[in-house]
C-alpha positions as CSV (number, residue, x, y, z in Angstrom):
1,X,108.1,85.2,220.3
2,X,109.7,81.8,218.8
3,X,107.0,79.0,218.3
4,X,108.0,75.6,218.3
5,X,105.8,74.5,215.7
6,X,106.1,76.8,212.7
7,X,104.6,74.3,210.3
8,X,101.6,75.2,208.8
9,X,98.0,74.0,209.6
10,X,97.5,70.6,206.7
11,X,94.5,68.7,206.1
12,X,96.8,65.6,205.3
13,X,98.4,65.9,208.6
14,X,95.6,65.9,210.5
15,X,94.7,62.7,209.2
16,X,97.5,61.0,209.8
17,X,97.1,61.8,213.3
18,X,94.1,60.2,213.2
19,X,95.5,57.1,212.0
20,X,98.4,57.3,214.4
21,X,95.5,57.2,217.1
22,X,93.8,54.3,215.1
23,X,97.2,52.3,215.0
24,X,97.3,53.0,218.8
25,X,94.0,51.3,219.6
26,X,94.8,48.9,217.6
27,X,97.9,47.8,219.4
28,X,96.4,48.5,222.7
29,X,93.4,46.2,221.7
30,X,96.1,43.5,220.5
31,X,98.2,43.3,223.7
32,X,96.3,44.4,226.6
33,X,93.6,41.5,228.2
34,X,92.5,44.2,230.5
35,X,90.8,46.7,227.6
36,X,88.5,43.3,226.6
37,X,87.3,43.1,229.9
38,X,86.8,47.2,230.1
39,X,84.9,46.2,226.9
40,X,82.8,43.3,227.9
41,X,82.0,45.6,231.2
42,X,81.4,48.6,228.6
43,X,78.5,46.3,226.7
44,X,76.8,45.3,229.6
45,X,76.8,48.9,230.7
46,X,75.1,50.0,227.7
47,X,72.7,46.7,227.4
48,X,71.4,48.0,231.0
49,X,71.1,51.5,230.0
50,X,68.8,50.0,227.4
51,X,66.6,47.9,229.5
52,X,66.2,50.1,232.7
53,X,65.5,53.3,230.0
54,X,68.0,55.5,231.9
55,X,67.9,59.4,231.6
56,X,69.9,61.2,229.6
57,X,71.7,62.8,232.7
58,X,72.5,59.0,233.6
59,X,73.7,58.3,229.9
60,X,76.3,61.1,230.0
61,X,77.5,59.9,233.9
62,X,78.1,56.7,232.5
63,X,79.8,57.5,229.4
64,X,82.1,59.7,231.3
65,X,82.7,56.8,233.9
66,X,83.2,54.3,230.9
67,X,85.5,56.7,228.9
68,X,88.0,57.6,232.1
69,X,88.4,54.0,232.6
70,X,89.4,53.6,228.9
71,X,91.3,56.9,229.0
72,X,93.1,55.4,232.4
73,X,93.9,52.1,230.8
74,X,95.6,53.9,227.8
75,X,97.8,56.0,229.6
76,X,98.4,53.0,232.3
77,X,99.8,51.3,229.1
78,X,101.4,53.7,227.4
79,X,103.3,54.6,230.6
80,X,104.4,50.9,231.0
81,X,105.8,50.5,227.2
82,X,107.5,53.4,228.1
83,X,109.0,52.0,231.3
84,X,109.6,48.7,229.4
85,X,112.0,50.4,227.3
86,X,113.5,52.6,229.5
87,X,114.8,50.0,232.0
88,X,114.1,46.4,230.3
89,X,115.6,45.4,233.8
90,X,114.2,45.1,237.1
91,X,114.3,48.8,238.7
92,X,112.6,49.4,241.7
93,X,112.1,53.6,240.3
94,X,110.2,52.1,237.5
95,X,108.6,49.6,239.4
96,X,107.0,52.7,241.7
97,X,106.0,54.2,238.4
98,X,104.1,51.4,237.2
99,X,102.5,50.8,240.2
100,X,100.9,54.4,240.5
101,X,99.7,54.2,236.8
102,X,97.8,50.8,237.7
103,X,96.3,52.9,241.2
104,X,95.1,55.1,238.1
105,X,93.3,52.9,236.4
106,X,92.2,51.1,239.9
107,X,90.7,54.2,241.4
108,X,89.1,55.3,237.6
109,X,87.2,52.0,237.9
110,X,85.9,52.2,241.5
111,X,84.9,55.3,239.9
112,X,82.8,53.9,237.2
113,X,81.4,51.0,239.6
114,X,80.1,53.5,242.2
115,X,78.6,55.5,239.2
116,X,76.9,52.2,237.8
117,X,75.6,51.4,241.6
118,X,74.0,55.1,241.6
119,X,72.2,54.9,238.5
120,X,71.0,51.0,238.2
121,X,70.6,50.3,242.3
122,X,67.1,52.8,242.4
123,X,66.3,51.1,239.5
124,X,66.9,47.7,240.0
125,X,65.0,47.6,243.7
């Protein structure tokens, strides 16, 4: 059987695949307003976990709610660079395309707002 990748496992690469996942944050950081306000969200999260002294059953719900709205918004954004430079012009196809990849990152954060109401409501009345 053929593989595709016959090069051989390298501590070097490795790395730089770490910084090509660095360099990525980075630039979605840089051009997206949306991740900021996943971010200011993300801190209040956390600041709540604090002061209501959630469980650690609640800590990894809300990590896992916090990171698939992250992980949504990165491949909402990749997906529309993508788009961007496959058809700079108006396209109703891509158009379609884009519009799903938003509904992604829409329903992950309904989501992570209906796992925040479960575990701060009980504790907040």
């Amino acid at each position: 059987m053929k593989t595709n990748n016959p090069k051989p496992f390298s501590i070097n690469d490795r790395i730089k695949s770490f910084g090509y996942a660095l360099q990525g944050l980075k630039s979605f950081f840089k051009t997206q307003h949306n991740a900021w306000i996943h971010v200011a969200a993300t801190v209040v999260v956390i600041v709540a976990g604090f002061v209501f002294k959630v469980s650690l059953m609640e800590w990894i719900a809300l990590s896992f709610a916090i990171a698939l709205v992250f992980i949504s918004e990165l491949f909402n954004t990749a997906i529309e660079f993508l788009c961007d430079k496959i058809s700079p012009e108006l396209d109703p196809r891509i158009k379609l395309v884009k519009d799903i990849s938003a509904a992604a990152v829409l329903i992950a954060a309904i989501v992570a707002v209906v796992v925040g109401a479960i575990v701060f409501v009980p504790k907040v009345f």
